[in-house]
N, C-alpha and C positions, 0 to 999 in steps of 0.2 A: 554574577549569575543573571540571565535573563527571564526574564517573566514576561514573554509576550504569550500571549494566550495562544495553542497551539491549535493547526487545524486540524478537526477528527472526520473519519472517516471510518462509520460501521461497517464491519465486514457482511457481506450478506449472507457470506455459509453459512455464520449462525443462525440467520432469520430463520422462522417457522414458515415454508414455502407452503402451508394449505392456508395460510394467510397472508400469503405474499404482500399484495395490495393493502393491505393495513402496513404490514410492517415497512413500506416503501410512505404511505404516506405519514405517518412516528417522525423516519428523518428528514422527510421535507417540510413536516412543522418546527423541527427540532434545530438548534443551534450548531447542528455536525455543517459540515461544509462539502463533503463530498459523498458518493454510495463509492465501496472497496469491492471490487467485483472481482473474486479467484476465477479462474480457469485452468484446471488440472486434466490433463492427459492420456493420466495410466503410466505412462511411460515417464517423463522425467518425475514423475513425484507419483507413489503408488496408489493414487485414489484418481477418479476423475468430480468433476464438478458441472458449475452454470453451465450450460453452451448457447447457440446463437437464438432460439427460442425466446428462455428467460430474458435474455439480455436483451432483445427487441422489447419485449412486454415490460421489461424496467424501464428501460430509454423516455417508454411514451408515458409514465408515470412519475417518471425522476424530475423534479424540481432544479436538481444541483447534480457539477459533473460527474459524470463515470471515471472513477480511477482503476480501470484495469489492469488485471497482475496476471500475465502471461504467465505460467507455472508448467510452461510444454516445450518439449523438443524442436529446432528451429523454426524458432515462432517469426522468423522473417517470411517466411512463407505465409502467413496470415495477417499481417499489419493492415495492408489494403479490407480485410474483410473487417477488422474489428475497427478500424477507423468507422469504416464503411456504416457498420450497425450503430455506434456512440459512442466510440471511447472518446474521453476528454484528457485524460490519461496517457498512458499504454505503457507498462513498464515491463521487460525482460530479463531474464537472468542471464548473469556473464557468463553460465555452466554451460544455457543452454544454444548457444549459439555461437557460429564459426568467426564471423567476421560482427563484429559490436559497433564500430567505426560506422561501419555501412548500414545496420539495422536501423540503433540512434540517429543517424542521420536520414535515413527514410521516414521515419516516424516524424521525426522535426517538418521535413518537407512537404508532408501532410497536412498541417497544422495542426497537431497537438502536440502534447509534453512528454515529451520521451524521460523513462524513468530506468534505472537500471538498478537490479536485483540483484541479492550476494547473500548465499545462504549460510550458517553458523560456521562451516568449518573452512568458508572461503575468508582468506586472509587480505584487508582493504586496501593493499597494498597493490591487487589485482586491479584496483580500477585507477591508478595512478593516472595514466594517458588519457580516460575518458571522463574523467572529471571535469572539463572546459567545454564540454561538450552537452553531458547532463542536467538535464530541467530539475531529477530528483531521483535520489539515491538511496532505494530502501532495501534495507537493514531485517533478513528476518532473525528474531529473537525467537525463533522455534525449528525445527524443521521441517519444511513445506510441505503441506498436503493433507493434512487432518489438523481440526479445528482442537481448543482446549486440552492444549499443551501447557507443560511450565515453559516461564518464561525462563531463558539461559541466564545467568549474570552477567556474563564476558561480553556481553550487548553492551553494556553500560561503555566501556573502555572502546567498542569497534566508534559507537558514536562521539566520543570525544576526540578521539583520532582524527575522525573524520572533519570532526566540525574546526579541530586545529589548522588541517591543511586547507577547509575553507577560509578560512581566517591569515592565514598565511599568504596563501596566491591570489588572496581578492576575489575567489569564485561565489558565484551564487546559488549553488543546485541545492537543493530542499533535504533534509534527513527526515525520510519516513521510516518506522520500527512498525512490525507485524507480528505480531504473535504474544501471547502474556500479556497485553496492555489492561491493566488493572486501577482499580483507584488506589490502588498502595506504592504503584510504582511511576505513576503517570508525570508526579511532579518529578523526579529525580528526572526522567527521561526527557522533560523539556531543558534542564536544568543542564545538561549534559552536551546539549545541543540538538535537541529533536525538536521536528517542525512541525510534523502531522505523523498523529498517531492513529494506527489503525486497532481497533476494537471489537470483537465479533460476541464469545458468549458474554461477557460485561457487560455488554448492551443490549444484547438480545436475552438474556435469562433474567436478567434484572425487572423487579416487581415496578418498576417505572425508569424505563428506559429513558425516557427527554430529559428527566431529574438526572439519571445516570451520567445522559452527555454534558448534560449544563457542566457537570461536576469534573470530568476529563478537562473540560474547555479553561474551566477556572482554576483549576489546579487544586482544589480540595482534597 
């Protein structure tokens, strides 16, 4: 089993956005490693979220990168925009999009990390071809689009699957899990092969959030 301390990344839905600015500066004193910034649509996931606003007035506050989570219908059509504002990031979903080969490969040519998204009832077997290609591969353990969900179980199994065939073909791409990540489950899920976990009410409803992240980080 591996214990390397994994990287986190608060999700911002949960932040208290009439204290933005507080809650942005928490994770740039704090041991998290990146801000998880959703973007929802309406349409592929029934809520919408952040849009280009917020995410400028994060960028210029943010200490550490933007892991953007595309949560929208052919989100190739906006790569260029969300590069453009700060993504450090940019991760898509395989549902949402026609051609995945050519998005991930636009996103890389940009320079940043193309991440690819697989929601609970997409089977990891879908991303077979685009695994040599992936910076980082996440995993939602909820279904997308509203915050403070249970976490699913069968998460546990989609990331050791995955982390097998990393292990297998010698690939490098990152396992991030979204949704549910809790201090009760956070070790099993690095344990399993998770690399960076994302965190939203756990760290944001939490009477001491930076203690909270210390504690994701260290496996407590």
């Amino acid at each position: 089993m591996k214990h390397t301390p994994p990287l986190i990344a608060p999700s911002l839905l949960a932040a208290d956005f009439g204290r933005l600015n507080d809650e942005i500066m928490m994770v740039n004193r704090s041991e998290a490693d990146s801000f998880h910034v959703d973007v929802m649509d309406g349409s592929f996931v029934p809520n919408f979220s952040i849009g280009t606003p917020i995410i400028q007035a994060i960028k210029k506050q943010a200490l550490k990168p933007l892991d953007i989570h595309l949560m929208i219908l052919d989100p190739e059509r906006y790569i260029d925009h969300f590069v453009q504002i700060g993504a450090d990031w940019l991760t898509v979903h395989i549902e949402a999009t026609v051609d995945l080969h050519k998005t991930v490969t636009h996103i890389k040519n940009l320079g940043v990390k193309a991440g690819v998204s697989l929601n609970p009832e997409t089977p990891e077997t879908r991303l077979t071809e685009i695994l040599p290609e992936a910076d980082v591969i996440l995993v939602m353990s909820v279904h997308p689009g509203f915050g403070a969900q249970s976490f699913i179980p069968e998460t546990f199994e989609k990331i050791r699957t995955l982390n097998r065939i990393r292990q297998a073909r010698n690939l490098d791409f990152l396992i991030e899990v979204d949704g549910g990540v809790n201090l009760q489950n956070a070790r099993a899920l690095v344990d399993a092969g998770a690399d960076v976990l994302v965190a939203g009410n756990t760290i944001f409803s939490s009477p001491d959030p930076e203690e909270t992240i210390h504690l994701l980080k260290s496996g407590h």
